[in-house]
N, C-alpha and C positions, 0 to 999 in steps of 0.2 A: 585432618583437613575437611572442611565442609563439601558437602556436594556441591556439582554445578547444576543450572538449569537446566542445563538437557538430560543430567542424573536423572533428578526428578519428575523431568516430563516422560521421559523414556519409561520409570517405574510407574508411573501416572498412564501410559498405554498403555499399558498393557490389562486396565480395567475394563473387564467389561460391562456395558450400560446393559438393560433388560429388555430393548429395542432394538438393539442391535448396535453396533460400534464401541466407541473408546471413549474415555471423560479425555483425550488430548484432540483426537479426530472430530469429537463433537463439541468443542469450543467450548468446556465446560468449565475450564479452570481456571480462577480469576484471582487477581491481588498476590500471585507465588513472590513469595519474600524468604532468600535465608539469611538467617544472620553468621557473621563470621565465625561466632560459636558454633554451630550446625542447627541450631533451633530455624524449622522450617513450616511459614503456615501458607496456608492458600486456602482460597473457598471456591463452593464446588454448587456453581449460579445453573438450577435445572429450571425448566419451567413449569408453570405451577399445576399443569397434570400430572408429571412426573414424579415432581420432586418427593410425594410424601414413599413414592417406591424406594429411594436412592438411600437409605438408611443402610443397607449393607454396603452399600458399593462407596459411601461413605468410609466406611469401617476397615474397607479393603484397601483402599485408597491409605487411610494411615497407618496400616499394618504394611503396606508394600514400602512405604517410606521412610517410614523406622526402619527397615531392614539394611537402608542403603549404609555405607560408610561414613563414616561422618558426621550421622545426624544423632542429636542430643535430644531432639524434643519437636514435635511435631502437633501442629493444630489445624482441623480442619471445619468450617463451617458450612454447613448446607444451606443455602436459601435458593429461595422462587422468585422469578423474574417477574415484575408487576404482567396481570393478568391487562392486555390489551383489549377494550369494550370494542363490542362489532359495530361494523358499522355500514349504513345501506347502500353507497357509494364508494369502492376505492379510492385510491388517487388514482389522479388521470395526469401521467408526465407527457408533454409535449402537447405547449398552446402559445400563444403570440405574446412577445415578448413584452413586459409593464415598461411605462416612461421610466425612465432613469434622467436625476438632474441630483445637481449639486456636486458632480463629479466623482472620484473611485470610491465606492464606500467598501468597508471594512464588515468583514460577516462575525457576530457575533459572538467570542469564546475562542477564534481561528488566530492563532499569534502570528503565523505566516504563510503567504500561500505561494506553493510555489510549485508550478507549472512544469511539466517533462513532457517537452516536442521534439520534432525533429520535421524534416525538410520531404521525407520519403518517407514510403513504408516498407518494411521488411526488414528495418535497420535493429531490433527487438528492442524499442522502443518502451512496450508494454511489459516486457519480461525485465526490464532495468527498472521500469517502476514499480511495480509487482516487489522486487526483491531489494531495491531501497526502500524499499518503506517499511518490507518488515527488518531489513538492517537498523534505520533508525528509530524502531520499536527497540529493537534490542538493546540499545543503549539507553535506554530509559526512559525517553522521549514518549507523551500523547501523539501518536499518528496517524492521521486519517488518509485515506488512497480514495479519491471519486475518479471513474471510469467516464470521461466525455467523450471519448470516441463512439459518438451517437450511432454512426452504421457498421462498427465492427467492435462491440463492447465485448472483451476479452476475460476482463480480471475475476468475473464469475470464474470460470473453468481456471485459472492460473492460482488463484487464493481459494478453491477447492471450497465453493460456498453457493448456494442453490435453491435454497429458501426463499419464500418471496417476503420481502419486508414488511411490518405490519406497519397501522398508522391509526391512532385511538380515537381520530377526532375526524378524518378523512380528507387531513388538510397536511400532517405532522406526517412526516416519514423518518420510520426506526430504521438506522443503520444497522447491517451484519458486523459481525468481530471475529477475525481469523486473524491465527499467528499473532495476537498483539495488535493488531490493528484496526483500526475501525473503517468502515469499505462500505459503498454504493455503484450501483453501477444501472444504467436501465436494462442491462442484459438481465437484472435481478428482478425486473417489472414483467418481462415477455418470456415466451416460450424459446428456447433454443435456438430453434432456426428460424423463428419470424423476421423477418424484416424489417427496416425499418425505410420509411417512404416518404420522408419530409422534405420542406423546400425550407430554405433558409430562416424565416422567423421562427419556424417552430423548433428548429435546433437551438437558436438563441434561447425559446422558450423553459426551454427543455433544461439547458444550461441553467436557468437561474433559479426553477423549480430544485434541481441536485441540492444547487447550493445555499437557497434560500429554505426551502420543507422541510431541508433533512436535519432530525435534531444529530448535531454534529459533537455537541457536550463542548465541554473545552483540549482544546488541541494544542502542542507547540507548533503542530507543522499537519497542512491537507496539502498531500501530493496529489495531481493532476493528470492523468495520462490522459494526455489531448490527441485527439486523431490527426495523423501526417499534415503537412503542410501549413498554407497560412489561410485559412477561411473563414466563417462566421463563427466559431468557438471560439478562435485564438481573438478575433477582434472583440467581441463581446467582451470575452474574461479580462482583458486588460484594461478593456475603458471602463467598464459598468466597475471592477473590483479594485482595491488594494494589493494589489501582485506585489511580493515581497521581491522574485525574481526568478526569473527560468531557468532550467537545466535543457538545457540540447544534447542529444543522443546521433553517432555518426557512426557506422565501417569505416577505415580509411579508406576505402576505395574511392577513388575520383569521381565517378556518379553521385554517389552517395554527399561525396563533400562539398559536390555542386548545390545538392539541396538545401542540405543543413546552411551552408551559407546563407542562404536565402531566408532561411527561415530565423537564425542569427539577425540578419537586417532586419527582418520583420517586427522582430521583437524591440531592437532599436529603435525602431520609426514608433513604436506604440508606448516609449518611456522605459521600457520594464529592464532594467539588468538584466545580466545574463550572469548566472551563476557559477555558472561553470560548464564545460564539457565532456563528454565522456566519449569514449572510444571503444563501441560493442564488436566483439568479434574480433579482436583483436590477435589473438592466433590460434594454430589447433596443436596441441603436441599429440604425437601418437600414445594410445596406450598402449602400444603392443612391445614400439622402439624407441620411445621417449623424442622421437624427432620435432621439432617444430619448426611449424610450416604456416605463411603468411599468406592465407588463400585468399585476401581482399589487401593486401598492402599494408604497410606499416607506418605508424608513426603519423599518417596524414592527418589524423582529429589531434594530436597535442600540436603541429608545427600550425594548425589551422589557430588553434588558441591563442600561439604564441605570435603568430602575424596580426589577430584581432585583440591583443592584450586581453584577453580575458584567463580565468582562470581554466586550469587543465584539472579536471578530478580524480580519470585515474582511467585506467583498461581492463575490460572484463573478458577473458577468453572466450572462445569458440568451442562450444564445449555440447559432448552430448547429454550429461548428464543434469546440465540447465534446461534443454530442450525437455529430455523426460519430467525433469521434477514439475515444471511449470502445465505440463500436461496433465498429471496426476493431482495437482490441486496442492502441493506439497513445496512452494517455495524452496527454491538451495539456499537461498541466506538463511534461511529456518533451520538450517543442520549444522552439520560442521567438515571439514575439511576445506580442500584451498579453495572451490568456487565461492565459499560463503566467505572464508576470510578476501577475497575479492571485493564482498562489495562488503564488506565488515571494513574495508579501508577506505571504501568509496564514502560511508556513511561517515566514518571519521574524519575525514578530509573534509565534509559537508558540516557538521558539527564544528571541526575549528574554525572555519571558515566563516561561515555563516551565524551559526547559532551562538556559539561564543562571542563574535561581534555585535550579536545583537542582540545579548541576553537569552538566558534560558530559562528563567523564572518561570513559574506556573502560565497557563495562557490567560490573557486578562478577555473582558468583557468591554468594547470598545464603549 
C-alpha cells in the first residue's frame, strides 16, 4: 500500500535545514504527489541564499522516503524561489479607500470568496478559519486564508508564520504558504503587539490593499476571517466584491445566538448567502472519564439554521487540544485524529455543498 501524506510529511520532519528547523516546519515542500503505485515526488522550493546549501538535505530527504513502506520510487527537485529586487519604500497597508463603481467586482484568479463572521467575539471564529482552510487544502483545493480582522489579526501566530512579506515592485505583495495554504494577514506587516489605530476609511483601505496587492495566484477558494460583528469590513467586502457567500460561526449559547443572528441579517440585507453554519464548542468530553459535557448548550446553532432555512455545516468540539495546536502555529486539521476529522467533515460538507455546485475546475481569471 502506498504511504499517506502525513507518512511523508512526518519523514520529511524530521530533516534537518542547516539554519535551524525542519523542510515541513519551514514550508519547504511543495507539489507532494503519490501515485497509487507508491512512486512519490515533491520539490523542495529554498530560497535563493540557501538553496545552493540544500544539496544534502536534498539527498536526506529522499533517502528518508524510500525508506518508508510502500514507496517504489521517489523524486525530489531542489529549486530557488525568484530572488525579490529591493526596494526604497515598503508597502504601506492602510489608506483611504479608491472609488469603487460599476458594482461587486470579481478579484482576479479568486473563484470564490467566501467570508467567516460571526455576531461576537470569543466564539473561535478565527480558529474555524484557520483549520478550514487548511481542511479544504487538504482536499486538493487552491486556498487562500486573508486575515481582516484589522485590530486583532490572529492567523500569524495560529498558521505558525512570522516573516514579513516581501513585495518586488513596492506596490505587489508576496503571500506566506503554511499548511497548504496561501495566507496574509497585516499582523504579518507589524510588530506583534503594535496596534492598530485607524478610524474607519482606513480599515476599508486597508481591506482593499489585502485584496487587491496581494498577488493571490489562482485560487478555488480565499477564506475570510472578518473581525466580529457587522462594521466597515463586512460592509466594504460585500458591496465593493463578488462574495460567493458566508459562513457564520456560533456557541449555542443564547448570547452568543443572539449575535450571530444578527450578523446572519446583516449578511442578508447586503445580498450575500449564507453558506452555512457552524456550531464551535460544541461539547467537552472528559479525557480522563469520557463524560460529555454541554458547557454553552446544545443544538442552539443547527435549530438556529433550521428556523433560517439555511444550511447547517456541522459541530466542532471544545477541545484543548485545538486551543494548543492553534497556539503553537500547528493547525489540528493539519494532523490527524478526531479534531481534524471534525472539520475534515466540515470541509466535506462545504465542497458538496458548495464547490460541487458550482464547479471545481481550476480558478479562472475573470
Amino acid at each position: 500500500m502506498a504511504p499517506t501524506r502525513d507518512d511523508v510529511l512526518a519523514a520529511l520532519g524530521c530533516i534537518a535545514l542547516p539554519n535551524g528547523g525542519d523542510l515541513v516546519s519551514a514550508d519547504l515542500v511543495r507539489a507532494l504527489d503519490i501515485s497509487p503505485a507508491g512512486a512519490v515526488r515533491f520539490v523542495i522550493e529554498a530560497a535563493p541564499e540557501i538553496a545552493p546549501r540544500l544539496a544534502p538535505v536534498r539527498d536526506a530527504a529522499e533517502a528518508a522516503v524510500a525508506r518508508l513502506d510502500g514507496v517504489t520510487a521517489v523524486s525530489v527537485v531542489l529549486t530557488a524561489d525568484r530572488p525579490a529586487p529591493a526596494t526604497k519604500e515598503p508597502v504601506r497597508i492602510g489608506r483611504h479607500p479608491t472609488p469603487a463603481g460599476g458594482g461587486p467586482q470579481a478579484i482576479p484568479g479568486i473563484a470564490r470568496l467566501i467570508p467567516v463572521g460571526s455576531g461576537k467575539g470569543g466564539v473561535g471564529k478565527s480558529t474555524v478559519a484557520a483549520n478550514l482552510a487548511v481542511a479544504l487544502a487538504r482536499t486538493g483545493l487552491r486556498v487562500g486564508l486573508l486575515d481582516a480582522d484589522i485590530y486583532g489579526p490572529s492567523q500569524p501566530r495560529m498558521m505558525g508564520v512570522s516573516k514579513r512579506p516581501a513585495s518586488p515592485d513596492g506596490q505587489t505583495i508576496e503571500p506566506l504558504h503554511a499548511h497548504g495554504v496561501t495566507l496574509m494577514s497585516i499582523g504579518l506587516m507589524l510588530k506583534e503587539d503594535e496596534p492598530v489605530i485607524w478610524r474607519g476609511p482606513m480599515l476599508m483601505g486597508a481591506l482593499q490593499q489585502l485584496l487587491g496587492q496581494v498577488a493571490w495566484g489562482e485560487l478555488d477558494a480565499l477564506l475570510i476571517d472578518l473581525p466580529p460583528g457587522t462594521g466597515d469590513i463586512q460592509l466594504t467586502l460585500c458591496q465593493r466584491y463578488r462574495v460567493t457567500g458566508a459562513i457564520v460561526v456560533s456557541t449555542p449559547q443564547d448570547i452568543a445566538l443572539l449575535d450571530a443572528s444578527k450578523a446572519i441579517g446583516a449578511f442578508e440585507r447586503l445580498n450575500t448567502p449564507i453558506l452555512g453554519l457552524i456550531e464551535n464548542m460544541a461539547a467537552y468530553v472528559c479525557p480522563s472519564c469520557g463524560h460529555e459535557a454541554h458547557l454553552f448548550g446544545r443544538g442552539g446553532v443547527r435549530a438556529e439554521a433550521a428556523r433560517r432555512g439555511v444550511p447547517f455545516l456541522g459541530e466542532i468540539p471544545l477541545s484543548l487540544e485545538i486551543r494548543e495546536s492553534g497556539d503553537a502555529g500547528q493547525p489540528i486539521a493539519a494532523g490527524t485524529g478526531p479534531m481534524a476529522e471534525a472539520y475534515a467533515a466540515l470541509a466535506a460538507r462545504l465542497v458538496g455543498d458548495v464547490f460541487n455546485a458550482t464547479g471545481t475546475a481550476p480558478a479562472q481569471t475573470p
